[in-house]
BALOMI-550380 format. One line per 8 residues: number of its first residue (from 1); their letters; for each residue x, y, z negated of N, C-alpha, C. Coordinates in pm, whole numbers. Atoms other than C-alpha are relative to their C-alpha. Example, Ala and Ser with C-alpha at 12.3 -4.5 7.8 and 13.67 -1.06 7.14 Angstrom:
// residues 2
1	AS	89,-119,0,1230,-450,-780,90,120,0 | -82,-119,6,1367,-106,-714,-77,109,-73
// end
This chain:
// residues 257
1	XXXXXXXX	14,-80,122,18149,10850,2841,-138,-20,-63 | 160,4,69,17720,10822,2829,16,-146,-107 | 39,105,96,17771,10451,2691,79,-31,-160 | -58,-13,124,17995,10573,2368,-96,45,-68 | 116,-77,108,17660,10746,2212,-101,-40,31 | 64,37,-22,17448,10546,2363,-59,-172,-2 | -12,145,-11,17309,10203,2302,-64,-82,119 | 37,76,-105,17115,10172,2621,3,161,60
9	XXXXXXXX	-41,-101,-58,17180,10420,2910,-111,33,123 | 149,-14,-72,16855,10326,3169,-110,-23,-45 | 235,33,35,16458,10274,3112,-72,4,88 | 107,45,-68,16258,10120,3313,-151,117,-14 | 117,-107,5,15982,10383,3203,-14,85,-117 | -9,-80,118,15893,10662,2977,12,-45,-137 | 25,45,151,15755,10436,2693,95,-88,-22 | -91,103,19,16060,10251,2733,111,48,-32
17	XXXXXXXX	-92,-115,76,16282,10574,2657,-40,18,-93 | 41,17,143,16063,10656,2409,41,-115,-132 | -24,107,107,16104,10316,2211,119,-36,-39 | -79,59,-16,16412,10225,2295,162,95,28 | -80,-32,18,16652,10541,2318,85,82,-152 | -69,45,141,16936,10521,2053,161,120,10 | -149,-21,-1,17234,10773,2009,81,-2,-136 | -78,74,71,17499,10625,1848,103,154,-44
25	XXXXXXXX	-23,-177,50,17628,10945,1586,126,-25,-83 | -105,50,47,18015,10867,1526,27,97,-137 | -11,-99,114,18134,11025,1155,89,77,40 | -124,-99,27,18301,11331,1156,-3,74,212 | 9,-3,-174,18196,11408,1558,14,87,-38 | -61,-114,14,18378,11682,1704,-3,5,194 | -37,-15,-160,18271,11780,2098,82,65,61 | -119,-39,-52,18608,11935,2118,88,-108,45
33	XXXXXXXX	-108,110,17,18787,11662,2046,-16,-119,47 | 43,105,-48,18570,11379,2143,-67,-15,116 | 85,16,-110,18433,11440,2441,116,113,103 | -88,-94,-102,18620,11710,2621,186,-12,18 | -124,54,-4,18955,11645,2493,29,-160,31 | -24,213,-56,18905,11239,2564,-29,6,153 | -9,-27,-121,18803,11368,2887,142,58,82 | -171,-28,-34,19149,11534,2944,94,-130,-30
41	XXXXXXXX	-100,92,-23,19300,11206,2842,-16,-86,57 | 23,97,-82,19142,10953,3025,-59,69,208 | -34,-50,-146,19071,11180,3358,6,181,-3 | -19,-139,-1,19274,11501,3328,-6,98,122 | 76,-101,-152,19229,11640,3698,-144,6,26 | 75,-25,22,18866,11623,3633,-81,101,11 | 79,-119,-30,18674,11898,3733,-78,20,-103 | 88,-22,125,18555,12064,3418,-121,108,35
49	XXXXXXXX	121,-96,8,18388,12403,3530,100,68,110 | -61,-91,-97,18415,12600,3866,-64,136,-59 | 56,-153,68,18386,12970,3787,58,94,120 | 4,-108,-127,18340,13268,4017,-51,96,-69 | 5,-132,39,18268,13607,3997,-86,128,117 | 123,-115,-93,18041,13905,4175,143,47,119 | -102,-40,-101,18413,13985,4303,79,-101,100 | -41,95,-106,18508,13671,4477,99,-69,-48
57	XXXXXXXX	-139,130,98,18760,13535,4197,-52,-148,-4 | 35,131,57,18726,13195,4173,142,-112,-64 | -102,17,76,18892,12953,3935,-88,-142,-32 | 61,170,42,18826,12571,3892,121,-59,-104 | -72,110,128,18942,12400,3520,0,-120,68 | -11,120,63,19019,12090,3474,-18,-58,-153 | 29,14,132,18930,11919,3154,156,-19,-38 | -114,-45,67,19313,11905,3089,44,143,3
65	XXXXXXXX	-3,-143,55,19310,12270,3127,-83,60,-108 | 81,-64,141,19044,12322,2903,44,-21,-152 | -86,43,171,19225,12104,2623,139,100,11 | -139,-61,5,19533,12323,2707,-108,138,-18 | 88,-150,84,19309,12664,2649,-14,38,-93 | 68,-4,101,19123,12565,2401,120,1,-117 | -76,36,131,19421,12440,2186,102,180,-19 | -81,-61,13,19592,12749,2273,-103,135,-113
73	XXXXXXXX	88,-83,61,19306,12967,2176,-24,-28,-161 | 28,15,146,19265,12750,1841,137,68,-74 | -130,-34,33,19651,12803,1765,-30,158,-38 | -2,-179,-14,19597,13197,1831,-90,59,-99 | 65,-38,101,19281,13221,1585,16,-59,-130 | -46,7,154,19395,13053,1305,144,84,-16 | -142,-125,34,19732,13309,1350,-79,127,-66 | 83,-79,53,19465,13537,1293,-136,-14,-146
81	XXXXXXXX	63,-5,105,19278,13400,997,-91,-51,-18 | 101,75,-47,19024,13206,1113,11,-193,-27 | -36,118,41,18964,12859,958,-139,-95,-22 | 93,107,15,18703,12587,862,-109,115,-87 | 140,-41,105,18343,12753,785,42,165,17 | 15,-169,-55,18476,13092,928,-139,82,96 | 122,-24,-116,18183,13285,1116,18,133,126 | -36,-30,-124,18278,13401,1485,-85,91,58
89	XXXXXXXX	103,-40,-135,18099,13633,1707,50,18,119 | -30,10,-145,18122,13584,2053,-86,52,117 | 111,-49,-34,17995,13843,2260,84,13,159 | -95,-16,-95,18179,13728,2590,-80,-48,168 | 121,-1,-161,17848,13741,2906,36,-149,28 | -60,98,-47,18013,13483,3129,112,-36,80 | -141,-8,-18,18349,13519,3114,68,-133,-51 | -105,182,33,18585,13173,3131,3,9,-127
97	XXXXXXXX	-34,-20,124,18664,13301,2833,-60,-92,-123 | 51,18,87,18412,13197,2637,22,-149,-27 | -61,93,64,18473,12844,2666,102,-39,-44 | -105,7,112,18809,12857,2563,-15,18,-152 | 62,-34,127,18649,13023,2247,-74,-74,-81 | 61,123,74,18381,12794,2139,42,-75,-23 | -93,142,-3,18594,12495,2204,103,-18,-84 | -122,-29,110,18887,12649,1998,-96,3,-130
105	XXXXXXXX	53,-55,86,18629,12742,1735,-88,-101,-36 | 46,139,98,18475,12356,1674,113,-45,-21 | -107,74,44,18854,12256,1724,74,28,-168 | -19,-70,89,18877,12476,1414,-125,-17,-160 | 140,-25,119,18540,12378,1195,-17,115,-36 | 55,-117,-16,18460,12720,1253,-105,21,57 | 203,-50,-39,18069,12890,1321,35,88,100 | 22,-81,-116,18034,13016,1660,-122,48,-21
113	XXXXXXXX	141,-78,-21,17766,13313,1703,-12,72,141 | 10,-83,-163,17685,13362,2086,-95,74,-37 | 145,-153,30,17506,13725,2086,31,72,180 | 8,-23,-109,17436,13865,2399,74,207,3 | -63,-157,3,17635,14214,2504,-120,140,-27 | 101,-114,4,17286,14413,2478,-24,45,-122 | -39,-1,136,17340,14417,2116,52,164,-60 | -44,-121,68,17373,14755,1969,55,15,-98
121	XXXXXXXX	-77,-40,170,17524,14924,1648,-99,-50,-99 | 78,-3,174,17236,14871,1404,-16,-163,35 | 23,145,6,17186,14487,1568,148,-87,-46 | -112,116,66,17550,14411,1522,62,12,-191 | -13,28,143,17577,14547,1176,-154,-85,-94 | 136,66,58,17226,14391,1085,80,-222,40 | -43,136,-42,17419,14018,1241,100,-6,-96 | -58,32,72,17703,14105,1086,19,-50,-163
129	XXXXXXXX	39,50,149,17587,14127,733,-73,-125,-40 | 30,83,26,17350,13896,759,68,-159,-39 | -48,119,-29,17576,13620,859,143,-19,-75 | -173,-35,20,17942,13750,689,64,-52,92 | -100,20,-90,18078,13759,1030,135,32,-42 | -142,-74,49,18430,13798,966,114,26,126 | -89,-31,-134,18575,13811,1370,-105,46,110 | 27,-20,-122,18444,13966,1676,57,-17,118
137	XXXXXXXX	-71,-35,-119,18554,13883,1999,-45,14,106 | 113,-93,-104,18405,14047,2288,78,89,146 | -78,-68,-139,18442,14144,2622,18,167,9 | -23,-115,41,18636,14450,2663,-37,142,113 | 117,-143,-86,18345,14691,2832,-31,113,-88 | -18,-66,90,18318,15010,2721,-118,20,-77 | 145,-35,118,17946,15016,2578,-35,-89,-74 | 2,135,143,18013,14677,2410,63,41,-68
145	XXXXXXXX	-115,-28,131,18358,14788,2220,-95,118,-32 | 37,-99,83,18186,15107,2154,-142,-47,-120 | 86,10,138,17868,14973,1964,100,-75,-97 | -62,110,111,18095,14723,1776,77,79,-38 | -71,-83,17,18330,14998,1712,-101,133,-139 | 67,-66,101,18028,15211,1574,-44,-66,-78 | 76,97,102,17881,14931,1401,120,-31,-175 | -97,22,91,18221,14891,1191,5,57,-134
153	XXXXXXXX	-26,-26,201,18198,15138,868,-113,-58,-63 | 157,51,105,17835,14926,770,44,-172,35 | -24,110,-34,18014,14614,851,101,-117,-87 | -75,13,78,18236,14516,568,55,-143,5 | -41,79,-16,18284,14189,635,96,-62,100 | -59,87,-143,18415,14166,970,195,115,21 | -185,-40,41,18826,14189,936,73,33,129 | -69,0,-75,18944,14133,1285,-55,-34,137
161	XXXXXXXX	32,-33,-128,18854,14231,1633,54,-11,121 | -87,86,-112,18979,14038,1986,-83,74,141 | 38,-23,-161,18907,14165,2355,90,-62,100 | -3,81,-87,18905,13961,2626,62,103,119 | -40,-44,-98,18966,14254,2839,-153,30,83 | -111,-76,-61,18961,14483,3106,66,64,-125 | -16,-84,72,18954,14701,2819,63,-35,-146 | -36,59,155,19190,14641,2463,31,123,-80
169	XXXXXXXX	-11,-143,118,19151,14986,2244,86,-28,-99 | -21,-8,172,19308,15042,1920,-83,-31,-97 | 81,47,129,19211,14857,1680,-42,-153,47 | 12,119,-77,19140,14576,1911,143,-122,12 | -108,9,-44,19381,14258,1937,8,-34,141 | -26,45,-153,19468,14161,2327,-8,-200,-6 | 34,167,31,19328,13761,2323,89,-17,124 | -108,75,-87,19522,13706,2645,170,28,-26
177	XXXXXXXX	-138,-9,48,19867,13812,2519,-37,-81,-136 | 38,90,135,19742,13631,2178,-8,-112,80 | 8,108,-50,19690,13333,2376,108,-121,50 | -130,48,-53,19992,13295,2578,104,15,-89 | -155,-22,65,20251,13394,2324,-90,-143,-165 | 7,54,112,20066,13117,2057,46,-117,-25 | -89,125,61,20248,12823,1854,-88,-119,89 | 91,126,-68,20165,12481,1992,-108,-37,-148
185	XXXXXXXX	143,-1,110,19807,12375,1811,30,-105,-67 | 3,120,84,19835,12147,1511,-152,-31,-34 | 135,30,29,19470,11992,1505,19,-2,-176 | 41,-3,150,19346,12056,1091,-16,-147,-64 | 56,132,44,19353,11738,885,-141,-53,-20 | 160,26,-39,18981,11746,841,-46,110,60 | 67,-58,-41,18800,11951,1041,-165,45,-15 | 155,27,82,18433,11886,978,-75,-112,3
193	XXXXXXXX	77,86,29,18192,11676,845,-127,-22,103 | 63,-14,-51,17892,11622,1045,-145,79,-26 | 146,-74,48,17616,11825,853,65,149,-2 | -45,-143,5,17860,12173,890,-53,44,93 | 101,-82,-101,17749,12429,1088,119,59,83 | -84,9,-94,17877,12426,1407,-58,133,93 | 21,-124,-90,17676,12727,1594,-155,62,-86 | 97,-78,72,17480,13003,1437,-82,106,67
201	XXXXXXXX	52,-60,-78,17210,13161,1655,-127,147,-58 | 44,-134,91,17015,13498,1556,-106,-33,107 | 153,31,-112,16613,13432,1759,13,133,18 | -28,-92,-49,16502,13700,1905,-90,126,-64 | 46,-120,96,16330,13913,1671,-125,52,61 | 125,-36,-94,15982,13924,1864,-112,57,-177 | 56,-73,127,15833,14010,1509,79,11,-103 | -137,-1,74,16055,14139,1253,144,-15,39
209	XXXXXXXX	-141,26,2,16449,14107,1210,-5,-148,68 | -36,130,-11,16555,13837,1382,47,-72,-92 | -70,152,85,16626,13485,1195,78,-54,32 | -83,92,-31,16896,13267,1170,-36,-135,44 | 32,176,-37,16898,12909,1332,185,-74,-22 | -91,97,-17,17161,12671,1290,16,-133,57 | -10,97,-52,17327,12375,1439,105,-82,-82 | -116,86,52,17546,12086,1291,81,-49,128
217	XXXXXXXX	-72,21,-98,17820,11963,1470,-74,-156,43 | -23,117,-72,17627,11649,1559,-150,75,123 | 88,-123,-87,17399,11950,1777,24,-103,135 | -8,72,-181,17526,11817,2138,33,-114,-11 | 65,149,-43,17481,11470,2131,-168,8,6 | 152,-19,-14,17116,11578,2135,-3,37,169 | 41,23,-187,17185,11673,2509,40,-38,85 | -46,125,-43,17292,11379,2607,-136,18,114
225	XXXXXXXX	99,14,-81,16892,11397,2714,30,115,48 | -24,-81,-150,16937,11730,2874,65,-5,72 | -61,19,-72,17196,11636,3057,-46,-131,142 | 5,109,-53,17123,11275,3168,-169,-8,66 | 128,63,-3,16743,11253,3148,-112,138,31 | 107,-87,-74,16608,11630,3249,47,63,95 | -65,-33,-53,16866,11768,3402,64,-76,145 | -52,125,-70,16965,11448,3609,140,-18,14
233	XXXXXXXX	-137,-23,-31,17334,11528,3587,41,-186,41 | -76,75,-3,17548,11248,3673,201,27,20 | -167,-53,20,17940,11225,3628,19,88,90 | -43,-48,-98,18041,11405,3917,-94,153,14 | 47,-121,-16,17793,11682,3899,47,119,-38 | -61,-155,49,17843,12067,3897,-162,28,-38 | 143,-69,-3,17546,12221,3722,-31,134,-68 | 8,-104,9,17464,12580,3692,-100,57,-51
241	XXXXXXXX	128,-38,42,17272,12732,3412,45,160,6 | -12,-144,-31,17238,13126,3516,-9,85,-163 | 7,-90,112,17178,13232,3131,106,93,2 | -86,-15,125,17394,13434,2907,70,-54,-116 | -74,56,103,17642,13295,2698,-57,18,-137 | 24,-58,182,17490,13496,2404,-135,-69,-6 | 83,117,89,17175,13206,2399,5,-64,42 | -3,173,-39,17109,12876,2366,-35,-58,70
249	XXXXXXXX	21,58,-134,17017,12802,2697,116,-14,69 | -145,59,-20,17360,12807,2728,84,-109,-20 | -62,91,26,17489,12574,2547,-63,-158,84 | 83,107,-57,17196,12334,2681,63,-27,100 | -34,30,-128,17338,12339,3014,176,16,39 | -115,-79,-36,17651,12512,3045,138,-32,-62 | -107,25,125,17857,12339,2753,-26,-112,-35 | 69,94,49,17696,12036,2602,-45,-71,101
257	X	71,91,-128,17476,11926,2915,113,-35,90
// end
């Protein structure tokens, strides 16, 4: 997979990475589709992501399960309204979940916004507006649904609300019954270009309101080097970044790397 974005894959030495590394930036890149889903077709028993739990669940993907997730998850949010240049919030810790979500949500040229569950009422209507979120989907704990719940009459933009569970209130829809009961996924004739905005991150507000950051979808081919060159991954590796889903130290490692 490294030598499809890459025009040279070792270096003899730093100044020889420096000079000499090249990633090759296909049009229209899509790390749903081109990397994870080509991974399901050329080795679908593949060990995508082992996942465990404080309770002793454990649960190992495959990258053909993840293309079977993801597509199901894309299927299920465009039933719900969700389409190219839509803006997502995803406030799901580190629940499997979430990569089904992201993954459905580039398969979709849709804006993922990982926010972390510590997020209150005045931070999620201050995200929401800022950004015209128009979906929440969020794990279903009760002091997460409740700020997002209070955050809702200053929130005008945001139409439709998904829980992952334990918990699915009123007003909430149930993403795992949405999941399993959804049409088979027709990938979008275009999806996106490579200068759209593929993940929309809120800093952390150490002075003032937090700011927006953005990413284009040609974002993770940039950690090609965190993966390969700080990280040391190699194919076969499992590698475990302890963040939160809700920042980008996530994606660095946990998704992309």
């Amino acid at each position: 997979m490294l030598e499809r974005f890459l025009k040279k894959t070792t270096f003899e030495s730093q100044q020889d990475f420096i000079d000499n590394l090249q990633i090759e930036v296909p049009e229209n890149f899509n790390f749903a589709y081109d990397v994870v889903d080509e991974w399901a077709r050329i080795a679908p028993e593949k060990k995508a992501i082992c996942w465990t739990n404080d309770k002793g669940e454990h649960i190992d993907f495959t990258f053909a399960d993840m293309k079977k997730y993801s597509d199901q998850t894309a299927s299920y949010l465009q039933s719900l309204g969700i389409g190219r240049g839509d803006m997502v919030m995803l406030i799901l810790k580190r629940r499997y979940e979430y990569w089904f979500c992201v993954l459905a949500l580039h398969k979709l040229g849709a804006v993922g916004i990982p926010a972390t569950h510590l997020l209150t009422k005045k931070d999620i209507i201050y995200r929401a507006n800022a950004a015209d979120i128009k979906m929440v989907i969020t794990v279903g704990e009760p002091n997460v649904l409740q700020s997002i719940t209070d955050a809702l009459p200053e929130s005008p933009t945001i139409k439709t609300l998904v829980s992952i569970g334990p918990d699915v209130p009123e007003g909430f829809h149930d993403f795992h019954k949405g999941i399993n009961s959804a049409a088979p996924f027709v990938r979008p004739e275009h999806v996106n270009s490579n200068d759209d905005i593929l993940l929309l991150y809120f800093t952390s507000g150490t002075t003032g309101n937090p700011k927006m950051v953005i990413h284009d979808y040609t974002y993770p081919l940039a950690h090609i080097v965190t993966a390969s060159y700080w990280h040391h991954l190699h194919e076969n590796s499992l590698h475990l970044t302890i963040t939160d889903t809700g920042w980008a130290k996530a994606v660095w490692g946990k998704l992309y790397g």
